[in-house]
N, C-alpha and C positions, 0 to 999 in steps of 0.2 A: 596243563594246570591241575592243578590238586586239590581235593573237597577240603574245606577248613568251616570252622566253625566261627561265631562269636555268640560271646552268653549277655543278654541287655537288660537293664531292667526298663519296665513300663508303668511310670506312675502319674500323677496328679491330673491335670487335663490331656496327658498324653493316653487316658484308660479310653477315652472315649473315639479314637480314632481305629477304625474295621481291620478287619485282618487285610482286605485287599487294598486301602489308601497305606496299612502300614508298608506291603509289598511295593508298592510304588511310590512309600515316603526312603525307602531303603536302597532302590535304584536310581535316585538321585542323588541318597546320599555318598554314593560312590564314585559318581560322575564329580560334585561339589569337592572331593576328596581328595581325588584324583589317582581314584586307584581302581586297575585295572583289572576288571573281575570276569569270567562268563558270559558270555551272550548267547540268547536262543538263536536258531537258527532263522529264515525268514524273509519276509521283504521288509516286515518290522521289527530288527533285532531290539532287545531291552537285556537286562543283567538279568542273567539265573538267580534267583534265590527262594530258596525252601526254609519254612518254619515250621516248627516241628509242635505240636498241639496249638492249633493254632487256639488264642485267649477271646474268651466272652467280651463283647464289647461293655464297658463300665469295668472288668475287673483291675487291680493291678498286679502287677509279679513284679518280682527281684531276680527269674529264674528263666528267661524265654531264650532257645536259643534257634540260630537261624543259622542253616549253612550255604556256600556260593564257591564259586573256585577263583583261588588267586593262583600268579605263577611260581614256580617251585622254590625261587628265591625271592619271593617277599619275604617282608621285617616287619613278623607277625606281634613285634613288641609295639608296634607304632601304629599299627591300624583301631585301638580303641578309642586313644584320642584323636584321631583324624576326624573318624564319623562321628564320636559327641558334638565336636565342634560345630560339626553340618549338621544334627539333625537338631526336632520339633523339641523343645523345654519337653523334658517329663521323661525323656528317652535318653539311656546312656547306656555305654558300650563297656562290660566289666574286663571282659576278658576276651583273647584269640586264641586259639589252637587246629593245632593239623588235624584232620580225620576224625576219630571218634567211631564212638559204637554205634551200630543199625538202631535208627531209632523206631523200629519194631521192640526194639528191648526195655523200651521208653513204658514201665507197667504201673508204677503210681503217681499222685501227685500231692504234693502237701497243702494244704489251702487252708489257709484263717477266714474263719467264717465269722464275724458279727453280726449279730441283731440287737437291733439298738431299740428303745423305748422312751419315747418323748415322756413321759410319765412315770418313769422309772419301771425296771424290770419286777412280773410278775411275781404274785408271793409262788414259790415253789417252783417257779419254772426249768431249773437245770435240773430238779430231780425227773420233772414230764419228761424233757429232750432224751435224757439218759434212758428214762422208760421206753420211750417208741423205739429209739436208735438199739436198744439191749436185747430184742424181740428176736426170737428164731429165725423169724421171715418178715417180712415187709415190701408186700406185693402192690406195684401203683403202675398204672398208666403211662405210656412214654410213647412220645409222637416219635414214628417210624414211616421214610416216605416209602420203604421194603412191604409194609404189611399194605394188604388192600384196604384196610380200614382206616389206617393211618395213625392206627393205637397199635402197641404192643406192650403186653404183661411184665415187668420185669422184677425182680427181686433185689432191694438195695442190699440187703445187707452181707451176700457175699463181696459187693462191691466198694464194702468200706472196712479198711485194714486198720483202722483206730481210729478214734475220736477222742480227745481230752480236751477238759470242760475247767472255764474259768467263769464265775458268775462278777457282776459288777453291778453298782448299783442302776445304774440305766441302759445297762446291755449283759450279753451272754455270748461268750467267747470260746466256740468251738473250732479247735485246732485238729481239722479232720486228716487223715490220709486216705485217699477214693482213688479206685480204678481209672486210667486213665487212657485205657483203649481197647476195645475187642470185648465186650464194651464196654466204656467210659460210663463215667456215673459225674455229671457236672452239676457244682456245689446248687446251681438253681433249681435243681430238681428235689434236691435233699433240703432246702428252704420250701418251696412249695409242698413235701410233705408235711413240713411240719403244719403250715400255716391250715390245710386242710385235716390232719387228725390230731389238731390240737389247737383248735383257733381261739381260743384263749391265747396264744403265745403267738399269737399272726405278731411280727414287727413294724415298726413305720419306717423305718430304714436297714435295709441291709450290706454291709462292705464283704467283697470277695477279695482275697489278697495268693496270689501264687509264692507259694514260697521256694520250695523247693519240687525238682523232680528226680523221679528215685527208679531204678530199677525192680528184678522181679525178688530180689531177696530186702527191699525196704534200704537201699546202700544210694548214695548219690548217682546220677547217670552222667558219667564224662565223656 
């Protein structure tokens, strides 16, 4: 069998289901499918599959991709509607393909960050965001189960390769690209800065959205 990919997106009430119920909403939906994937080995086999950053529970993406092995002559143009059909409302299959790059090489990810404001958005607030996120260093706290203390130091802002700023009248619309492994810098952390060195700007609602993911030179990862 051969490593193949599919790229899914994940949205509406489909944000809220874990990385491990989607793993095992995925090998059913292969079973339902009827297509014949990978099994571990065992006295309890189940279908192989791997996804690759695995997503915050609540966020959604357009970009999540999951690899499994099918056999050398499957008819990779027919496997995305097969599994849409089987799987949970919110989840849908855009695309298949053979093999692909090491997803070690997996180095940004693009993510639409809103913070919304029942009250409408502060007076000045995308110039604050700009301010802290524009800073030389921006050193905060980050739960590590590695450190004995269970904190460690870290520095955002080598780990954010742009930010572009849309304000609106009841939200603020940063369209971030953040490091996505070795280490990762996730959009919650970069909200919870804000909310503590600029709590004027804490929001009442925030939306994470994946949009794309990119390689080490900022290029799509296929």
């Amino acid at each position: 069998m051969s490593e193949t990919r599919i790229q899914f997106a994940k949205t509406g009430r489909a944000r809220y289901i874990s990385h491990l119920d989607l793993m095992r909403t995925f090998q059913r939906a292969f079973l339902r499918a009827d297509l014949h994937v990978r099994h571990t080995e065992g006295f309890n086999p189940h279908a192989y599959v791997s996804i690759a950053l695995p997503l915050s529970v609540g966020f959604s993406s357009q970009c999540e991709i999951l690899e499994f092995g099918l056999p050398e002559d499957a008819d990779l143009s027919q496997v995305p509607g097969r599994l849409t059909r089987v799987l949970p409302e919110g989840i849908t299959v855009s695309r298949c393909y053979s093999g692909g790059r090491p997803f070690k090489e997996l180095c940004w990810v693009n993510y639409i960050i809103t913070l919304e404001y029942d009250a409408g958005a502060p007076v000045g607030a995308e110039n604050a965001v700009r301010a802290l996120l524009g800073q030389e260093r921006l050193v905060v706290s980050k739960k590590s189960k590695k450190a004995k203390s269970g904190q460690v130091q870290v520095d955002l802002i080598p780990l954010i390769r742009r930010v572009d700023y849309e304000s609106r009248r009841d939200a603020i619309v940063l369209d971030t690209v953040l490091r996505a492994q070795n280490p990762g810098l996730n959009p919650t952390l970069l909200v919870e800065t804000i909310r503590r060195e600029c709590p004027g700007l804490s929001p009442d609602y925030v939306s994470c959205h994946r949009k794309q993911v990119l390689d080490q030179d900022g290029n799509p990862f296929l």
